[in-house]
C-alpha positions as CSV (number, residue, x, y, z in Angstrom):
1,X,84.7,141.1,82.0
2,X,88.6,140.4,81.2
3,X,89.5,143.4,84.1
4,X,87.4,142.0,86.3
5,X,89.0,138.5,85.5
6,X,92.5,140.1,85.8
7,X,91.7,142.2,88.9
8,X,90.3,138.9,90.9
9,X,93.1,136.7,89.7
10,X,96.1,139.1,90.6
11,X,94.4,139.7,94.0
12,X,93.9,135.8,94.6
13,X,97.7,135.0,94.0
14,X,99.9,138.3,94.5
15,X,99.0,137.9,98.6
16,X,98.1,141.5,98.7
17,X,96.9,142.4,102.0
18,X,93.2,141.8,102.2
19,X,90.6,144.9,103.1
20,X,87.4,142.5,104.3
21,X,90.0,140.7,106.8
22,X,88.9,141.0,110.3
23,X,90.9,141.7,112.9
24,X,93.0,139.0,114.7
25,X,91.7,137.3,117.8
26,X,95.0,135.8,120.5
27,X,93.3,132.4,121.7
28,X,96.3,131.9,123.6
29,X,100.5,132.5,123.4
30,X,100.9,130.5,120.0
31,X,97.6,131.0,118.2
32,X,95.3,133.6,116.6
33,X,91.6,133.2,115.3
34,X,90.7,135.1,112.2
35,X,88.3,135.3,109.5
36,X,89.2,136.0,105.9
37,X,87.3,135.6,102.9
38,X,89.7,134.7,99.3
39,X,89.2,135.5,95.9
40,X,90.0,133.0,92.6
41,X,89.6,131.7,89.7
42,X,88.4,128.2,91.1
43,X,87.5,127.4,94.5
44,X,90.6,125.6,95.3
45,X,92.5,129.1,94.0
46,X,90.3,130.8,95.9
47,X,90.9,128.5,99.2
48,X,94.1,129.0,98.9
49,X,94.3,132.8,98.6
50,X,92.4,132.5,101.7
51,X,94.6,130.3,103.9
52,X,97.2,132.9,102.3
53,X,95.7,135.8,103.5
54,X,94.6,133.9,107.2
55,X,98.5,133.3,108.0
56,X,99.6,137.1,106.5
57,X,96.7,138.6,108.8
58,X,97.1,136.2,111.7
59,X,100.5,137.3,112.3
60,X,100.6,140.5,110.9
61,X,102.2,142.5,114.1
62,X,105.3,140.0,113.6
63,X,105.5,140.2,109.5
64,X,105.0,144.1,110.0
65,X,107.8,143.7,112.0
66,X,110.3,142.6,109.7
67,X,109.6,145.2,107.0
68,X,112.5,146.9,107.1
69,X,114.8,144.0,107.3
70,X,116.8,142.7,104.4
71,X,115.2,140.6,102.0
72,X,111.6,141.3,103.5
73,X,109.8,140.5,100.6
74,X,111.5,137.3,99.5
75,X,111.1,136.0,103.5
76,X,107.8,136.5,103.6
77,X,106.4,135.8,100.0
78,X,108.8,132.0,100.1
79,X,106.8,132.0,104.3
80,X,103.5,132.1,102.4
81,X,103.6,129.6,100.1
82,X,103.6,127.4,102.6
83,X,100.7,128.9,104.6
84,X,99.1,125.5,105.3
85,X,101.7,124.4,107.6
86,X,100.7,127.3,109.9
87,X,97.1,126.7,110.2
88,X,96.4,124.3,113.3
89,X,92.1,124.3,111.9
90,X,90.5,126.2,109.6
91,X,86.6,125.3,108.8
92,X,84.9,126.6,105.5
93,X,82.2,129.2,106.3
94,X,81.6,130.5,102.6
95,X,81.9,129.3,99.2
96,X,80.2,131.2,96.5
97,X,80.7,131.2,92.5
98,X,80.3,134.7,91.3
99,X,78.7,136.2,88.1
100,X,81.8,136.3,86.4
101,X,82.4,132.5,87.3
102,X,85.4,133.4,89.9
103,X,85.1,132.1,93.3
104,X,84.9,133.8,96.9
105,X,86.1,131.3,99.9
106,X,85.4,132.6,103.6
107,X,87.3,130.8,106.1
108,X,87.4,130.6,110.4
109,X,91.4,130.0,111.0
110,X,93.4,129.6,113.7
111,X,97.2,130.7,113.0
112,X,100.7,129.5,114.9
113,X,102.3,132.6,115.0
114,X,105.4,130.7,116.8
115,X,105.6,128.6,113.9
116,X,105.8,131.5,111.2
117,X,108.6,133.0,113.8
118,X,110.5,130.2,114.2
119,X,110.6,129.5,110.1
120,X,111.3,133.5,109.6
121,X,114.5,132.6,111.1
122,X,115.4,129.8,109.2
123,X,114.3,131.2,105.7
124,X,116.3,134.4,106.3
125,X,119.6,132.0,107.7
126,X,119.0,130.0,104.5
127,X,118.8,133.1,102.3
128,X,122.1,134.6,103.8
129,X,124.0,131.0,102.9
130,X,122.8,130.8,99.6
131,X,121.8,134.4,98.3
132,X,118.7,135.5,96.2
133,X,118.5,133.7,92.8
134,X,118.9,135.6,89.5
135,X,116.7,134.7,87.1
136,X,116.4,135.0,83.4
137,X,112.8,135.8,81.7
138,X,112.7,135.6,77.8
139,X,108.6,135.4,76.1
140,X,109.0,135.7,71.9
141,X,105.7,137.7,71.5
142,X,103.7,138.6,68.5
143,X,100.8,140.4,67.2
144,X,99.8,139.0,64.3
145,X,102.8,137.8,61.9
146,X,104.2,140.8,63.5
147,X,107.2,140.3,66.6
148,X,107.2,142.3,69.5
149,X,110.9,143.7,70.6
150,X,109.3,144.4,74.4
151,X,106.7,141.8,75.5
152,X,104.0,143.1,77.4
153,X,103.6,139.5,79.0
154,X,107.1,139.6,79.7
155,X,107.3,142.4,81.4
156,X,104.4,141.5,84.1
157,X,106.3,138.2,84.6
158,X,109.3,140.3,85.6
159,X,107.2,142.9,87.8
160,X,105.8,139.9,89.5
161,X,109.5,138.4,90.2
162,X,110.9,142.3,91.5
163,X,107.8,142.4,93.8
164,X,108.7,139.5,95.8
165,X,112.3,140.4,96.0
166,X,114.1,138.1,93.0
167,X,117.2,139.2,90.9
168,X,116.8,139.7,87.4
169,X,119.1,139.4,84.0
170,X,118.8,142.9,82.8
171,X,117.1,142.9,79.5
172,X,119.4,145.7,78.3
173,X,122.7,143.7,78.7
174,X,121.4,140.8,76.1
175,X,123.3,141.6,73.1
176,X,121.8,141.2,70.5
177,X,122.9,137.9,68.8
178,X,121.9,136.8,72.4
179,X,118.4,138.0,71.6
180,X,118.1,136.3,67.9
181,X,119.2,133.2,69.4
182,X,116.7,133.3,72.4
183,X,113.6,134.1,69.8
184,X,114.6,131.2,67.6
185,X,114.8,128.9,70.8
186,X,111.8,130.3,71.8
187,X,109.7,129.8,68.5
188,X,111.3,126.2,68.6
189,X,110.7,125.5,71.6
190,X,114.1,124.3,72.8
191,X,114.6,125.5,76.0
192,X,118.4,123.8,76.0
193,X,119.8,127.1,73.4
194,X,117.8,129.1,76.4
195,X,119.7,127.1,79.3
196,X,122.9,127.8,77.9
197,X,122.4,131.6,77.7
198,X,120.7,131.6,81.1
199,X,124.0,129.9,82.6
200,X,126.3,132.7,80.4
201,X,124.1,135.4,82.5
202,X,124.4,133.7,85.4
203,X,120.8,133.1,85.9
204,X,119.5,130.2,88.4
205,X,115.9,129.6,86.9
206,X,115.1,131.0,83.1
207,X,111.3,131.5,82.5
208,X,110.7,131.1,78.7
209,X,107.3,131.2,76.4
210,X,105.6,132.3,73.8
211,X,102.5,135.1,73.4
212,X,100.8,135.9,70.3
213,X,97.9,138.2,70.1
214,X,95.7,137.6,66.9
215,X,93.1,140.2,65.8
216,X,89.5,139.6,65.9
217,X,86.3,141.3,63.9
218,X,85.5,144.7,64.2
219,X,81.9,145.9,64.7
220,X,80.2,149.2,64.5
221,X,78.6,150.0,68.0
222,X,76.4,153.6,68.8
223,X,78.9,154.8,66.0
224,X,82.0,154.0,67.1
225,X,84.2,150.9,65.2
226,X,85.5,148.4,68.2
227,X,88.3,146.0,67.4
228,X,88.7,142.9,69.4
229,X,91.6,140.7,69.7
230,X,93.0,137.7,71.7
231,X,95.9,136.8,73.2
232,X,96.9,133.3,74.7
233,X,100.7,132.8,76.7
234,X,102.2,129.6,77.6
235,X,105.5,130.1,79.7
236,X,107.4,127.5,81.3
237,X,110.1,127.9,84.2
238,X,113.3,125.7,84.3
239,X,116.5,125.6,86.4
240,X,119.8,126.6,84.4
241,X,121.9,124.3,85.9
242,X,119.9,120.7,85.8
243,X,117.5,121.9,82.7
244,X,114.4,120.8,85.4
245,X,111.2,122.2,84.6
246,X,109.8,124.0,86.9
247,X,106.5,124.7,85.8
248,X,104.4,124.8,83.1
249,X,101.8,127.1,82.3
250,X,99.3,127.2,79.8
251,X,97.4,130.7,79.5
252,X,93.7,131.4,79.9
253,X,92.7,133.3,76.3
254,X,92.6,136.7,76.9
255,X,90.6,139.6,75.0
256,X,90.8,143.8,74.3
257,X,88.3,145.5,72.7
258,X,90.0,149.3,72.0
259,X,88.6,151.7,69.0
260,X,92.5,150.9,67.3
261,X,93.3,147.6,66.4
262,X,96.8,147.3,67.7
263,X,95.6,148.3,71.0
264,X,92.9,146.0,71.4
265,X,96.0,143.3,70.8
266,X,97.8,145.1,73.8
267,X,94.9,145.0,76.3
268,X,94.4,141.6,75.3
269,X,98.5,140.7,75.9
270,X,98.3,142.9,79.0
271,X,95.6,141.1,80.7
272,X,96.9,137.7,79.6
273,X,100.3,138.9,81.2
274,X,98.7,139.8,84.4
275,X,96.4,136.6,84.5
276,X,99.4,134.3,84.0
277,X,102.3,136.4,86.5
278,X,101.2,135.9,89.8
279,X,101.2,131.8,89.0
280,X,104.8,131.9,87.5
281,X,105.9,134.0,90.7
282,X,103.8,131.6,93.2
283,X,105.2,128.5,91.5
284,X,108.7,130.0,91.6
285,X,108.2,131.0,95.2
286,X,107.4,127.7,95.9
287,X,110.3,125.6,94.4
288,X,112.5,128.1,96.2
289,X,110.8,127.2,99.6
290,X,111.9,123.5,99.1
291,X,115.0,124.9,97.9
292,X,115.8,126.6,100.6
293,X,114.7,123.7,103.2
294,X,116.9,121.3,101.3
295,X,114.1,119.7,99.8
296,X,114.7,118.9,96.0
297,X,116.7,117.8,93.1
298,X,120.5,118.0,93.3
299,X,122.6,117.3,90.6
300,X,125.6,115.3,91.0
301,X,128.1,114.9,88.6
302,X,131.2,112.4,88.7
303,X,134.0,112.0,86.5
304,X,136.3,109.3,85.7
305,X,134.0,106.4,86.5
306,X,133.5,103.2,84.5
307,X,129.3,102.0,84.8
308,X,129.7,99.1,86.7
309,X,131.1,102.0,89.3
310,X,128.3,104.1,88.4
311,X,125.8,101.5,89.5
312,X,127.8,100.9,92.9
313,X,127.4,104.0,93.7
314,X,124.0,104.7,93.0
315,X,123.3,101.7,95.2
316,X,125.5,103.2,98.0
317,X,124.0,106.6,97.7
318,X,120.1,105.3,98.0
319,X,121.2,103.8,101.2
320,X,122.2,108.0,103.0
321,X,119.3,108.9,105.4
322,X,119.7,112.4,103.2
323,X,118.7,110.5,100.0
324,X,115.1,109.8,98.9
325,X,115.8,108.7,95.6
326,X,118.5,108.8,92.3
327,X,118.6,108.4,89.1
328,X,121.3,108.2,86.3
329,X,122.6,108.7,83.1
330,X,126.3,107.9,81.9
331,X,128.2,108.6,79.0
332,X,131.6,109.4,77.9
333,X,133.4,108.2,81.8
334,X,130.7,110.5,83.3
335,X,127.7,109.7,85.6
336,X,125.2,112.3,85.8
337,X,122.8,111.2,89.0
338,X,120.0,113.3,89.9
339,X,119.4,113.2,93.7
340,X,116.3,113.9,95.3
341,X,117.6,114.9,98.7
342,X,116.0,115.8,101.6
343,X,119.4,118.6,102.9
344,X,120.5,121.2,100.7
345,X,124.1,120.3,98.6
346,X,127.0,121.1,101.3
347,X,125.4,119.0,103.2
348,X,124.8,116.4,100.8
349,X,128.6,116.3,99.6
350,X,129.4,116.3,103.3
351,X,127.6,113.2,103.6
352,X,128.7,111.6,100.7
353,X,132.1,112.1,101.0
354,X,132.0,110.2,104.8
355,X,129.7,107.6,103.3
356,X,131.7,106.8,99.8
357,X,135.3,107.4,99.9
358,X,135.8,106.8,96.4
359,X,134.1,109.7,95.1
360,X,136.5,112.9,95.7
361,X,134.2,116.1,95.9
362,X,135.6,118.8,93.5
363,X,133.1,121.9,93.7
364,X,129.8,122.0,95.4
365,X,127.3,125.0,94.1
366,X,123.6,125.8,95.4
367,X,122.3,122.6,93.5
368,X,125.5,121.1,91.6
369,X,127.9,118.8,93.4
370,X,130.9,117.9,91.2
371,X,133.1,114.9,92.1
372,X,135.5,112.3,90.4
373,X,135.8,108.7,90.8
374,X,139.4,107.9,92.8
375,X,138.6,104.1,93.4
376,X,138.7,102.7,96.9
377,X,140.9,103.6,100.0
């Protein structure tokens, strides 16, 4: 039962390429027809994982194409998480609950190849400006009362991340007060004392959580004693710089049934590991998309400004075509304004330094704009 769970769940959400995917049909210069049937733990997982898999085969000649281009991976993976914005139609042909209470979703699509093109060349411009993130990934694991050095769960997270092309924070170069101080964050559940040795690393996004595996009963069957455990995850993702959570994701119990205790606990961390990867990478995936498209929270930061400054500005600010929305927080002669901003941050500071000539811009990074208050000109 679990590795059927964790065998349908890692193929609805790792956009492996599909084997009952029929061939591609041109309908004319832009579009392809195609039928594809997904896989899921829901029917809107599976739905989805078919839409996925309808865009992947649709223009598969094109994608194919790229493979040996920098950065293939994290292109097309970031591509595919939007895959509904290349569908012109897709009707529902299929939708069947299995045994095991997974879903299978069949699907008639018809794919813009044009418009996977044409945003292939904007992901991979936008990747070359701002360069792959590096991400941090700490999960405080137990069996028992007992703590695990390597997590299992841990280590699918960070399989999950290599596959689609991320950067990682090499486990090995965590010294080791680093280590004590990230599994006492952890098992508080202060993701702040993980921020700040995220940033020290240099990591963009930090993924942090907890796994424990507890051991179940043990029964004699046809002579041989089976142990059972089960193990349960919940990880979150955040960005280093703002402390925004990403995501939040609470685990599906998992369970191992082995001959030796300890490595029932294992199966039971390794499926729960594999069940909850793929959604950490996908949700990743996706705040990287917006990321990259200049969709998002900024942070801008301005120094030497008194609040009834702070509130001018936040008025003027709300009033950029590039703005969507800001909030604030001051303290100590410093405004802290998250934007939500609809262009990446260069472009941002570009427009706020036209727009508000009071604010001097200082340092701009992928998501940070730093200024100070000069007064009016």
């Amino acid at each position: 039962m679990v590795g059927r769970i964790v065998f349908v769940l890692a193929a609805a959400l790792v956009l492996a390429a599909p084997t009952w995917a029929q061939e591609a049909v041109k309908v004319g210069d832009n579009l392809v027809e195609i039928k594809v049937v997904g896989a899921g733990m829901s029917k809107e997982q599976a739905l989805r994982d078919a839409q996925r898999k309808a865009v992947e085969q649709g223009a598969g000649t094109y994608i194919h194409s790229q493979s040996e281009t920098k950065d293939f991976a994290l292109v097309r993976d970031t591509i595919l998480t939007k895959s509904t914005g290349f569908l012109k139609s897709f009707k529902i042909t299929r939708e069947k609950e299995m045994e095991d209470g997974t879903w299978e979703v069949g699907i008639d699509a018809e794919v813009s190849v044009q418009g996977i093109v044409d945003m292939w060349g904007t992901v991979t411009t936008m990747l070359q400006r701002v360069g792959r993130p590096k991400i941090m990934v700490f999960i405080d694991e137990k069996i028992g009362p007992e703590q695990i050095e390597d997590s299992t769960v841990q280590t699918c997270i960070e399989q999950a991340l290599l596959k689609s092309g991320f950067l990682l924070v090499d486990k090995k170069q965590l010294k080791e007060i680093d280590r004590k101080d990230l599994q006492s964050a952890a098992a508080e559940d202060s993701p702040a004392k993980v921020q700040a040795i995220a940033k020290r690393f240099g990591a963009q996004l930090f993924i942090t959580g907890s796994a424990h595996a507890q051991h179940g009963d043990s029964k004699l069957i046809g002579g041989v004693h089976l142990y059972t455990a089960e193990a349960e995850a919940n990880v979150r993702t955040f960005r280093s710089d703002t402390g925004q959570l990403i995501s939040a994701i609470p685990g599906v119990p998992q369970r191992g049934v082995q001959q030796v205790a300890r490595s029932a606990a294992k199966q039971a961390l390794d499926a729960e590991g594999k069940s909850i990867a793929p959604e950490v990478a996908m949700n990743i995936l996706d705040h990287w998309q917006e990321a990259l498209s200049g969709r998002g929270e900024l942070k801008l930061e301005i120094e030497n400004v008194k609040f009834g400054d702070m509130d001018k500005i936040e008025t003027a600010l709300k009033k950029l075509k590039e703005v969507k929305d800001v909030n604030s927080d001051f303290h100590n002669g410093v405004a802290e304004m998250s934007v939500q901003a609809e262009v990446v941050a260069k472009d941002l500071a570009k427009a706020i330094s036209k727009a508000l000539p009071m604010i001097e811009i200082t340092d701009v990074s992928d998501t940070v704009i730093k200024a100070k208050f000069v007064g009016e000109k």
